[in-house]
C-alpha angles and dihedrals in degrees: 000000000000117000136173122259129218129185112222103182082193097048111135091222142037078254163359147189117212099168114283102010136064114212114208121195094214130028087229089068090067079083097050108105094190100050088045095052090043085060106038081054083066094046085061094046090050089048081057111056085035090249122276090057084061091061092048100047089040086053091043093043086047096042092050093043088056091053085050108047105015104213122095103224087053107053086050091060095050087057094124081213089060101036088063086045096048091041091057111031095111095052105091084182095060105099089049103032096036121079120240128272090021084155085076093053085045098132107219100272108216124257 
């Protein structure tokens, strides 16, 4: 999957994905592997909610997980959206190895 990249030096993360874009904090992290892949994982998960329904489901997930958990950081990592990125961040064979909507099949991970 080729995307474009942006550098954004006030991004409030390493990185983003805003389909069809990833955002990068720095211009060095075009040559992360890890922080790319993580991202290109997003922009999948965004192809298959068609977009705008990913952004709903990643704030809801992220809103009840904070209730939950009460702690920001947390509630970020239990994103199921972020646990199949995380997960499989290293695997640079994911997206074409990996079968599509994986963030439905995430096990609770513990706490």
């Amino acid at each position: 999957m080729k995307a474009p990249i942006l550098i954004i030096k006030n991004l409030p993360a390493a990185g983003m994905a805003i389909f069809p874009f990833i955002l990068l904090k720095k211009e060095t992290y075009r040559k992360d592997e890890q922080i790319i892949n993580h991202e290109k994982i997003h922009l999948r998960q965004q192809l298959e909610l068609l977009v705008l329904p990913f952004y709903i489901l990643y704030l809801f997930n992220y809103f009840i997980n904070l209730i939950r958990f009460r702690k920001h950081d947390l509630a970020y990592r239990k994103i199921i959206f972020e646990q199949e990125a995380y997960d499989n961040e290293n695997d640079l064979n994911y997206l074409k190895n990996g079968k599509w909507f994986g963030w439905m099949k995430i096990k609770k991970h513990e706490n």
